[in-house]
ROLUM-965784 format. One record per residue (C-alpha): residue in three letters; y, z, x. Coordinates in steps of 0.5 Angstrom, whole numbers, plus 2048, in hexadecimal, padded with zeros to 3 digits. Layout:
// residues N
{site 'ALA' {Y Z X}};
...
//
This chain:
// residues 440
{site 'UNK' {7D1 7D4 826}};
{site 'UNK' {7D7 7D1 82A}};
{site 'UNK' {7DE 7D5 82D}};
{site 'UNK' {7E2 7D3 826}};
{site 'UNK' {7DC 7D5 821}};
{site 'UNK' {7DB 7DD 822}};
{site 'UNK' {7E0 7E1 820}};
{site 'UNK' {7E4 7E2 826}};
{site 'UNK' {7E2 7DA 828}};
{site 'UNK' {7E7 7D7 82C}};
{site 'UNK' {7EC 7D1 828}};
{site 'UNK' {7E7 7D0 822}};
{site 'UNK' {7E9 7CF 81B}};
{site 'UNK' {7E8 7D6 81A}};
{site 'UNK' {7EE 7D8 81F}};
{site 'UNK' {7F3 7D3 81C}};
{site 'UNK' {7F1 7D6 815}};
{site 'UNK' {7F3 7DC 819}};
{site 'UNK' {7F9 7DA 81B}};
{site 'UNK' {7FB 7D8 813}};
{site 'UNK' {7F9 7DE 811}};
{site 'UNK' {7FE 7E1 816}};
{site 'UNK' {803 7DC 814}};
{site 'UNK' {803 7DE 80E}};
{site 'UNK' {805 7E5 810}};
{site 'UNK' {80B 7E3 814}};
{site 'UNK' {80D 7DE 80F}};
{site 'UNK' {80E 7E4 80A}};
{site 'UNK' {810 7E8 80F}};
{site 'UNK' {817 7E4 811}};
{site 'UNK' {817 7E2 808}};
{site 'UNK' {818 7EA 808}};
{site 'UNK' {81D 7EA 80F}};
{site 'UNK' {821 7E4 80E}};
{site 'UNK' {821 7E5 807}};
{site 'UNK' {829 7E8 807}};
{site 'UNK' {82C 7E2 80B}};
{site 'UNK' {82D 7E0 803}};
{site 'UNK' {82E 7E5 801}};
{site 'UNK' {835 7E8 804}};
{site 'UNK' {839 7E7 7FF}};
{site 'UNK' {836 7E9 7F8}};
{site 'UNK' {835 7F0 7FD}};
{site 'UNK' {83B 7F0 7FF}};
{site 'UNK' {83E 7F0 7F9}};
{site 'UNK' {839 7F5 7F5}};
{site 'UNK' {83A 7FA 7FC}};
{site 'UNK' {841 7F9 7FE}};
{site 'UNK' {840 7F8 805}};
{site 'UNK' {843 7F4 80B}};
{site 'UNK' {83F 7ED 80E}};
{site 'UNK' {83E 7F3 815}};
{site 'UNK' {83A 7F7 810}};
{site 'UNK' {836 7F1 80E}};
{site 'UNK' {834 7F0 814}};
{site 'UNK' {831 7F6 816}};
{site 'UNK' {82E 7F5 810}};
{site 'UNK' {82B 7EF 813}};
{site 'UNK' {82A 7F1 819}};
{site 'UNK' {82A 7F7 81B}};
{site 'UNK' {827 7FB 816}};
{site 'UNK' {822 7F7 817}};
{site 'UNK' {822 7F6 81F}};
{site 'UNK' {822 7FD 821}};
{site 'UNK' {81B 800 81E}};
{site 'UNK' {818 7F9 81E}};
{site 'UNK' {81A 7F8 826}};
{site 'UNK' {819 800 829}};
{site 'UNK' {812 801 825}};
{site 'UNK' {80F 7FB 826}};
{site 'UNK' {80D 7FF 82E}};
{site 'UNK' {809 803 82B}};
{site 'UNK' {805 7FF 825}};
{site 'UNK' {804 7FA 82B}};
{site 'UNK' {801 801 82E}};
{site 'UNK' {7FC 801 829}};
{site 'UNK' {7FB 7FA 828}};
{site 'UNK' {7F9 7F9 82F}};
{site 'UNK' {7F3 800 82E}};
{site 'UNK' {7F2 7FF 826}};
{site 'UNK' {7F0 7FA 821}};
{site 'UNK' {7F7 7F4 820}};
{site 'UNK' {7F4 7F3 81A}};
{site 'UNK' {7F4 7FA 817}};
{site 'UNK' {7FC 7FA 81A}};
{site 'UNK' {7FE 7F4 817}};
{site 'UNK' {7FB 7F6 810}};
{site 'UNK' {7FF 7FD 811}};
{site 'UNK' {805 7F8 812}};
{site 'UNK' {805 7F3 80D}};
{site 'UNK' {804 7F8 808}};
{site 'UNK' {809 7FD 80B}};
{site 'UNK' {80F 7F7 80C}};
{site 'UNK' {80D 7F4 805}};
{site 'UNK' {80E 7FB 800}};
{site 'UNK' {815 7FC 804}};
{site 'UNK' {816 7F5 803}};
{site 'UNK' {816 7F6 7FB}};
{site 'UNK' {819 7FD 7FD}};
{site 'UNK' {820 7FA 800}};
{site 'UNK' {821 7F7 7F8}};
{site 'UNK' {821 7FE 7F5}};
{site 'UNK' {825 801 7FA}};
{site 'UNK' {82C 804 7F6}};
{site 'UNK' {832 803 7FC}};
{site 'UNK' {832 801 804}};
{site 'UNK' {82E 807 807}};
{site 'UNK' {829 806 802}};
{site 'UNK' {828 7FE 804}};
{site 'UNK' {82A 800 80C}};
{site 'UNK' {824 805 80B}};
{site 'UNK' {81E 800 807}};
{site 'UNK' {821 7FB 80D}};
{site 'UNK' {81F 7FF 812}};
{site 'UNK' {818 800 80E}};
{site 'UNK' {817 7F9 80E}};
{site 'UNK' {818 7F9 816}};
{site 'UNK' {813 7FE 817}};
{site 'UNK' {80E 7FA 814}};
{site 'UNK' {80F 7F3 816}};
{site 'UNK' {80F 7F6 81D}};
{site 'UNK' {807 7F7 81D}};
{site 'UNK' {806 7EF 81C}};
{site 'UNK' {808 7EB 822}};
{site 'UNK' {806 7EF 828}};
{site 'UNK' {7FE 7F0 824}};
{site 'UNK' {7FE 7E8 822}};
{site 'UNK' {800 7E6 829}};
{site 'UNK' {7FB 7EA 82D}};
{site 'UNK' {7F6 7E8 826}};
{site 'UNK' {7F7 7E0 828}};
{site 'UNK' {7F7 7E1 82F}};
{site 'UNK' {7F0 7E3 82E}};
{site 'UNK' {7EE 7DD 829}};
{site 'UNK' {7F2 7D7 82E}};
{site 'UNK' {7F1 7D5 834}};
{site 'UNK' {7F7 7D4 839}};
{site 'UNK' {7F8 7CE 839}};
{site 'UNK' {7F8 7CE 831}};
{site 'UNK' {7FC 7D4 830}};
{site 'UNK' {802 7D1 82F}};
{site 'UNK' {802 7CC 82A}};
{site 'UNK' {7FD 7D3 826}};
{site 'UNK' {803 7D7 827}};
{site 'UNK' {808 7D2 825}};
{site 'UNK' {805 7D1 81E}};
{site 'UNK' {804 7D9 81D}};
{site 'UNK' {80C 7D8 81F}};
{site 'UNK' {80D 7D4 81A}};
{site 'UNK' {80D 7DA 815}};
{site 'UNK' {814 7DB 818}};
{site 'UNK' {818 7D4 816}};
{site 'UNK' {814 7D3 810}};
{site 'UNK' {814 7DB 80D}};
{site 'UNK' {81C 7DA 80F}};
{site 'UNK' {81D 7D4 80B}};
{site 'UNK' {819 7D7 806}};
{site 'UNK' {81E 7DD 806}};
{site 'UNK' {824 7D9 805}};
{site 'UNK' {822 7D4 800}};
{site 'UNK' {81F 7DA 7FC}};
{site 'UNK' {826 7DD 7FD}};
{site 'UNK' {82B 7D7 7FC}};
{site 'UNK' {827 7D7 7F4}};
{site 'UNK' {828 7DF 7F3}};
{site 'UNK' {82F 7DE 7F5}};
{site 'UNK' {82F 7D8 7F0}};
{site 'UNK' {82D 7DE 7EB}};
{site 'UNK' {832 7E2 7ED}};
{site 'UNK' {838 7DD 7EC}};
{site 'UNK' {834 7DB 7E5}};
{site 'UNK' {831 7E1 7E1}};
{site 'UNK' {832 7E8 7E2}};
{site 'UNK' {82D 7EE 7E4}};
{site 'UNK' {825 7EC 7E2}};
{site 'UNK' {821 7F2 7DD}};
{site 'UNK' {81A 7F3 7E0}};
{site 'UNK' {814 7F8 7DD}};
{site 'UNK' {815 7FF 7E0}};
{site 'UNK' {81B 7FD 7E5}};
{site 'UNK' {820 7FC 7DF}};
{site 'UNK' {826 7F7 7E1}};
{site 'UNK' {826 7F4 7E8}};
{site 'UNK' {82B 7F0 7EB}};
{site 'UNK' {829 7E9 7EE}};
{site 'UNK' {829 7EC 7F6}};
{site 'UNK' {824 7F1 7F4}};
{site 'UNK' {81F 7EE 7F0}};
{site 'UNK' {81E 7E9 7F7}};
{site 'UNK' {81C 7EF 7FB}};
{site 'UNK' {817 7F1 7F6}};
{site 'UNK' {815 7EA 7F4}};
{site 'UNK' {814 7E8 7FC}};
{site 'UNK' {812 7EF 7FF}};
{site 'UNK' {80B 7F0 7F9}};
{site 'UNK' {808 7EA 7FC}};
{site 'UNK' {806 7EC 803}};
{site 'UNK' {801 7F1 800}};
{site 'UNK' {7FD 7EC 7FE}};
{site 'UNK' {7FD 7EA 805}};
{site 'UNK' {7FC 7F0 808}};
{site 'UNK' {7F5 7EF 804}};
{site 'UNK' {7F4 7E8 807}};
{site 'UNK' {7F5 7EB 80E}};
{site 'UNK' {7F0 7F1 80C}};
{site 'UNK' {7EA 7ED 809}};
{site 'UNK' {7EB 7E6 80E}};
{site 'UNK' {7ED 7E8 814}};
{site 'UNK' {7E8 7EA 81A}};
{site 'UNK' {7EA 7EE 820}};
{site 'UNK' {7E8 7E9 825}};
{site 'UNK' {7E4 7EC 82C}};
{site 'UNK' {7EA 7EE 831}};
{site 'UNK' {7EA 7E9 838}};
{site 'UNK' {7EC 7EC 83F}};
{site 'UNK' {7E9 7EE 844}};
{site 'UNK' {7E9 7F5 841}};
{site 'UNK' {7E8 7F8 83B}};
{site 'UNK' {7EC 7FE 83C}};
{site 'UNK' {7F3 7FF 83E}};
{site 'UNK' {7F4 804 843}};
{site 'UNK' {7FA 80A 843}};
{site 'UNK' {800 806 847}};
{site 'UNK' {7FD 7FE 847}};
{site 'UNK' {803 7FC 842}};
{site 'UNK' {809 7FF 846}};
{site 'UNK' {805 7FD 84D}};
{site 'UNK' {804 7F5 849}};
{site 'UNK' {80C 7F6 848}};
{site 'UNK' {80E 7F6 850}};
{site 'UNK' {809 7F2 852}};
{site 'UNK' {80D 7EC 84F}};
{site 'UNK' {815 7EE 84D}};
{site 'UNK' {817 7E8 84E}};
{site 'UNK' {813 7E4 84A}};
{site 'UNK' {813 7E9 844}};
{site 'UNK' {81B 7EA 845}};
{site 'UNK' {81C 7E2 846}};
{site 'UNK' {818 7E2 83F}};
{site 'UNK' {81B 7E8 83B}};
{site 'UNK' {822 7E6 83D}};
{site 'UNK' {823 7DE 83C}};
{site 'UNK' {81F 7E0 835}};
{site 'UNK' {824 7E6 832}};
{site 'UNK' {829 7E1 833}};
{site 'UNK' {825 7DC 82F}};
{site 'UNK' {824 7E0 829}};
{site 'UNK' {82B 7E3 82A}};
{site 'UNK' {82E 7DD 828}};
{site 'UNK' {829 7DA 823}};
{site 'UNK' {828 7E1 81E}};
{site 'UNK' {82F 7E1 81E}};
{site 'UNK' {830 7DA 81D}};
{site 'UNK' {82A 7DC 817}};
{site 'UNK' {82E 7E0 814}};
{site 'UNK' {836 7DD 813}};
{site 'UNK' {834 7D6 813}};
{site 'UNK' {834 7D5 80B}};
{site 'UNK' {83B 7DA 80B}};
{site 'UNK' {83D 7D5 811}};
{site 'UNK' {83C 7CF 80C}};
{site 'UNK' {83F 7D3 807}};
{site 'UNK' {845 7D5 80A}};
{site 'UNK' {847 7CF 80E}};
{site 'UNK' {845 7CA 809}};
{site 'UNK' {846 7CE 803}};
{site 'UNK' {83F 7CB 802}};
{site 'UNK' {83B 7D0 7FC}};
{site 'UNK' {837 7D6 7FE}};
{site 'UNK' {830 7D2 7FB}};
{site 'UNK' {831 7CC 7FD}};
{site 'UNK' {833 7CE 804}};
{site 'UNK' {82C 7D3 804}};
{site 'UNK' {828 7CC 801}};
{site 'UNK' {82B 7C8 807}};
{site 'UNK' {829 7CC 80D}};
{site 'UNK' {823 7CF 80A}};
{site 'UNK' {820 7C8 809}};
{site 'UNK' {822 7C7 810}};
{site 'UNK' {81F 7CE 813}};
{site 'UNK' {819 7CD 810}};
{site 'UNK' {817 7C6 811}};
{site 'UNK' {81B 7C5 817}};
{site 'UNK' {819 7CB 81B}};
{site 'UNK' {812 7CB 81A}};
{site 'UNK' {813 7C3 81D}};
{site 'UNK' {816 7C7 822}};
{site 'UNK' {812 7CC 823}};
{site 'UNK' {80B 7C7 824}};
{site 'UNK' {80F 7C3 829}};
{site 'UNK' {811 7C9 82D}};
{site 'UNK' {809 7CB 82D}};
{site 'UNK' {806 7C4 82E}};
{site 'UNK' {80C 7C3 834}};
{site 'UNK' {809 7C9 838}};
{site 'UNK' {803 7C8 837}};
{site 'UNK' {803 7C1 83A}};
{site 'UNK' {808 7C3 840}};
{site 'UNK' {802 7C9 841}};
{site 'UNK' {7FC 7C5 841}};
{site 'UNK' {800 7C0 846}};
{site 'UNK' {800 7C6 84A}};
{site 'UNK' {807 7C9 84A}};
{site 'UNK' {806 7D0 849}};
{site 'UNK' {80D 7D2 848}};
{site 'UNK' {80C 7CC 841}};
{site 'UNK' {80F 7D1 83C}};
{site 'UNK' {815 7D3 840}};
{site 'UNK' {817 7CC 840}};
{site 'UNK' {817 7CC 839}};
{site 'UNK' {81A 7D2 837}};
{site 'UNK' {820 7CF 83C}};
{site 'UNK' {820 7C8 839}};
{site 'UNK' {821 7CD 832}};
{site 'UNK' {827 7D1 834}};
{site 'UNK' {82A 7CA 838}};
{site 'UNK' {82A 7C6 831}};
{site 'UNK' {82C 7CC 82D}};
{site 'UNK' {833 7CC 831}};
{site 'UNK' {835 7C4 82E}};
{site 'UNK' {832 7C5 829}};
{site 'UNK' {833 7CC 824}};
{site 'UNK' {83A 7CC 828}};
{site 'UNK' {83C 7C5 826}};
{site 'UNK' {839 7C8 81E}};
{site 'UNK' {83E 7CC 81E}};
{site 'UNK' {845 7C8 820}};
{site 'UNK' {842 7C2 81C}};
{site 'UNK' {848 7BF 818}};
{site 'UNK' {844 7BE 813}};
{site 'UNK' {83F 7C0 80E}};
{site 'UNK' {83A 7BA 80F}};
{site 'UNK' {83B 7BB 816}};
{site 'UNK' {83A 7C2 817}};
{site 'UNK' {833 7C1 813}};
{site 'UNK' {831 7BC 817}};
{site 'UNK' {831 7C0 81D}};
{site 'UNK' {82F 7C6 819}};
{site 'UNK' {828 7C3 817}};
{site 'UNK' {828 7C1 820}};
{site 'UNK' {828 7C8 821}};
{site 'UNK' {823 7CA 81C}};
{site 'UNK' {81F 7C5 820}};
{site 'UNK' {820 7C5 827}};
{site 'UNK' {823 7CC 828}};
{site 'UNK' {81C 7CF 825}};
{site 'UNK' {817 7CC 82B}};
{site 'UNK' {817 7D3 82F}};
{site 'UNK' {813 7D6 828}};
{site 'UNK' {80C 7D6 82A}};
{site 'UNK' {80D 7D4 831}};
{site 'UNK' {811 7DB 833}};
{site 'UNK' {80A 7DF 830}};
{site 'UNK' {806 7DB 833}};
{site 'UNK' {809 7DC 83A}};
{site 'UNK' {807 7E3 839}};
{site 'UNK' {801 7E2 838}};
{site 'UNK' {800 7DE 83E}};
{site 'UNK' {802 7E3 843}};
{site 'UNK' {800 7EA 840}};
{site 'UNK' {7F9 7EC 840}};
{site 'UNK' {7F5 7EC 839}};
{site 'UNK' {7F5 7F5 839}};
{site 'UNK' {7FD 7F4 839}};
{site 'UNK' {800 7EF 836}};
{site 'UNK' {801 7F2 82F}};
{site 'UNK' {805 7F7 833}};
{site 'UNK' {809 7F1 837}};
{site 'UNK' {80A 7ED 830}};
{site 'UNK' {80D 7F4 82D}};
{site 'UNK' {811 7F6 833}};
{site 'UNK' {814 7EE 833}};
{site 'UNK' {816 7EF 82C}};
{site 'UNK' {81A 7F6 82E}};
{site 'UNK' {81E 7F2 832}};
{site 'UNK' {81F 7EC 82F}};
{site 'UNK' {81F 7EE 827}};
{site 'UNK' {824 7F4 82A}};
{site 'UNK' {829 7EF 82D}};
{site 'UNK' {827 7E9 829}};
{site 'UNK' {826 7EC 821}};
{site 'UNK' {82A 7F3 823}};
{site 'UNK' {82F 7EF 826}};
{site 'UNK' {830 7E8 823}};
{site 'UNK' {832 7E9 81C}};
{site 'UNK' {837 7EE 81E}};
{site 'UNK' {83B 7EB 824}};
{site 'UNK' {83D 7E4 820}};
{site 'UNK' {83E 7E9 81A}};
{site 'UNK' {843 7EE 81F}};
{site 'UNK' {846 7E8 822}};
{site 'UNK' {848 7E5 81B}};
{site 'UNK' {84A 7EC 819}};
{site 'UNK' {84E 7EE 81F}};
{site 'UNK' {850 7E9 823}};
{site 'UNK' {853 7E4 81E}};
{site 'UNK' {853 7E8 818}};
{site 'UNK' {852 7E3 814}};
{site 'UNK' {84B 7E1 810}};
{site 'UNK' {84C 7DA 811}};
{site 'UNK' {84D 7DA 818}};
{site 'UNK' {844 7DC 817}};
{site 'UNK' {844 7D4 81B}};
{site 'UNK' {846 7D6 822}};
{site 'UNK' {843 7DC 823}};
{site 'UNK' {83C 7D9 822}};
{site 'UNK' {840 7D4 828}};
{site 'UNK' {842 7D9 82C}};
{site 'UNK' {83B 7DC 82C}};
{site 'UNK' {837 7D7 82D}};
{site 'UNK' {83A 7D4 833}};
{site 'UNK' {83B 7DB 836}};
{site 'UNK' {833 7DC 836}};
{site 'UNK' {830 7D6 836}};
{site 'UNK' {833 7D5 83D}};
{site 'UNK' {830 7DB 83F}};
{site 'UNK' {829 7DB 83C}};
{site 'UNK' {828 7D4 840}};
{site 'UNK' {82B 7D7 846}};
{site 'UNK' {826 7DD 846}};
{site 'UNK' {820 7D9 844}};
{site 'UNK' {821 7D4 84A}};
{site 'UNK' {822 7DA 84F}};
{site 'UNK' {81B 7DD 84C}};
{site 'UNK' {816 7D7 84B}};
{site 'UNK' {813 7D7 852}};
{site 'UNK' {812 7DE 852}};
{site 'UNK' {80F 7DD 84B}};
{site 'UNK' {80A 7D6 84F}};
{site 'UNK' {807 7DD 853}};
{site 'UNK' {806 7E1 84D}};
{site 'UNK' {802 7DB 849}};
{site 'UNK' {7FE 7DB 850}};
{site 'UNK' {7FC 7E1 851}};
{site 'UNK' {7FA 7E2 849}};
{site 'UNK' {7F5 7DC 84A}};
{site 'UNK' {7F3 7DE 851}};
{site 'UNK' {7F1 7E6 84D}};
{site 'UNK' {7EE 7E1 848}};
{site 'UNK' {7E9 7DE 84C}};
//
């Protein structure tokens, strides 16, 4: 029997079953995370709240328990089943998910988002160290890309979904349903998106094997993650910091894009969500596959810092790009940016997980993966959202003014996320070698 036909066989047909089974898990998970994005207006005026409490709706809410939990699921799916864990969680995040549409006020859904964040932050830590243990390292990347796929697909799932209950709410009035009585349009999305993933959750149970774990030790000993920490700050602060203010400036772009569309362009709501979640699925699953076939490529030529490289060209082209999205003069022209950051400015999607798989031993690397979404969720999903809408609100104090701070932001990080990845590449070339060397 070959590597690629047992169970926990390396690169074979049934690991890239694995990585759809998985894909289809995170491609809920952002339909039920970015669902919102569509959904500012009908909840603003049913909630009566403000664009700053929206986005702690989309971000922090969410962000806070997802980004600080993920340590110690990461702690659990290093020692226990990932299998097991991402059961747990799909369930969990799907049920609070259809939650969010019963809530009766803002504390209520700040509370169910909060809910769904503790779910979804059993998934990527389990997945990424599960597919670390499927793939070689020279086909990591482009494995993680596609399992990466989920977030442009399941976003732009979510926004077209959205752009439609928006068309519902501008056209009909609330919706009766069996058991639930009459249910405004936004509501019954939660319930109609969240149930789904139950179904999934059964796939992961009945189909997925829990691969045999690789490394050179099979236990892990008290104080080996701390100690892996200092042996290569440089590395992990180079990749952590440069990667934060990617997701910095791409969830808070997520969130606003179809309100800045809207408010600059008096473009309609659903048409908006109709463009940009066209342009996100189609346009950043490319992306996503071209990221991980660059890595891959410039890795298996020997440059061991490949994935950094493709992290910096990432923050590099998103500078002219979104920043240029959002002083366009026009409406077609700022579509045509629009759908080129959806491409170019998704390449770091699988590059940045398989980075850490390269460097981190096996018995670890859910703690990594955890410990970097922390980081870069806190500062990324925490931050994003409600740093364009604070500036929109009280810098100029005018919604239409949601374009420049998308600009401002944009060209204050992404300089500084290309700077930080520079600094750190060498250091990160050391990482990858010594991991290989410890391999061998």
């Amino acid at each position: 029997m070959s590597s690629g036909d047992r169970p926990g066989g390396r690169s074979g047909a049934y690991a890239w079953y694995v990585v759809a089974v998985l894909l289809l898990a995170y491609t809920l998970s952002f339909i039920d995370r970015m669902i919102l994005s569509l959904l500012v207006g009908p909840i603003r005026a049913d909630l009566g709240i403000s664009d700053t409490q929206m986005s702690l709706l989309m971000g922090f809410a969410f962000a806070i328990f997802y980004s600080v939990l993920g340590i110690p699921l990461g702690w659990l799916a290093d020692r226990g089943s990932r299998r097991g864990l991402m059961v747990a969680g799909v369930a969990a995040w799907s049920v609070m998910t259809a939650v969010c549409g019963l809530a009766k006020g803002y504390v209520g859904l700040f509370l169910a988002r909060i809910g769904v964040g503790v779910g979804e932050a059993t998934l990527s830590p389990a997945a990424y160290s599960l597919l670390g243990d499927y793939f070689p390292r020279e086909k990591l990347g482009r494995a993680m890309a596609v399992y990466s796929i989920g977030v442009p697909l399941g976003s732009g799932i979510a926004l077209v979904a959205g752009a439609l209950v928006v068309r519902a709410v501008t056209e009909g009035g609330p919706v009766v349903v069996p058991l639930l009585g009459a249910m405004e349009p936004w509501r019954l999305a939660f319930v109609v998106i969240g149930l789904p993933g139950l179904l999934v959750a059964a796939l992961i149970a009945l189909t997925v094997r829990e691969p045999p774990r690789t490394g050179v030790k099979a236990g892990v000993e008290k104080g080996e993650f701390t100690a892996f920490l200092k042996a290569h700050p440089a590395a992990i602060a180079a990749h952590f910091g440069g990667m934060s203010m990617i997701t910095l400036v791409m969830y808070g772009a997520m969130a606003w894009i179809p309100q800045f569309l809207h408010r600059t362009y008096a473009m309609p709501v659903p048409e908006a969500g109709l463009w940009f979640g066209g342009a996100t699925a189609l346009c950043g699953a490319a992306g996503l596959l071209v990221g991980g076939w660059m890595a891959d490529r410039m890795y298996d030529r020997g440059r061991k810092d490949a994935h950094l490289r493709v992290i910096r060209l990432n923050a590099l082209l998103l500078l002219p790009l979104l920043g240029g999205m959002a002083l366009a003069p026009t409406a077609g022209i700022a579509l045509t940016l629009m759908t080129l950051t959806m491409l170019m400015g998704t390449i770091h999607g699988g590059v940045a997980g398989a980075a850490l798989q390269l460097i981190t031993p096996n018995r670890l690397r859910a703690r990594m993966v955890a410990l970097y979404f922390l980081v870069a969720n806190l500062i990324g999903l925490g931050c994003g959202p409600t740093a364009m809408a604070l500036i929109t609100d009280r810098v100029f104090g005018d919604d239409s003014a949601l374009r420049y701070a998308i600009a401002l932001v944009t060209v204050v990080a992404m300089p500084i996320s290309a700077a930080i990845v520079t600094w750190g590449m060498k250091p990160f070339a050391h990482a990858v070698e010594a991991a290989e060397d410890a391999a061998t």
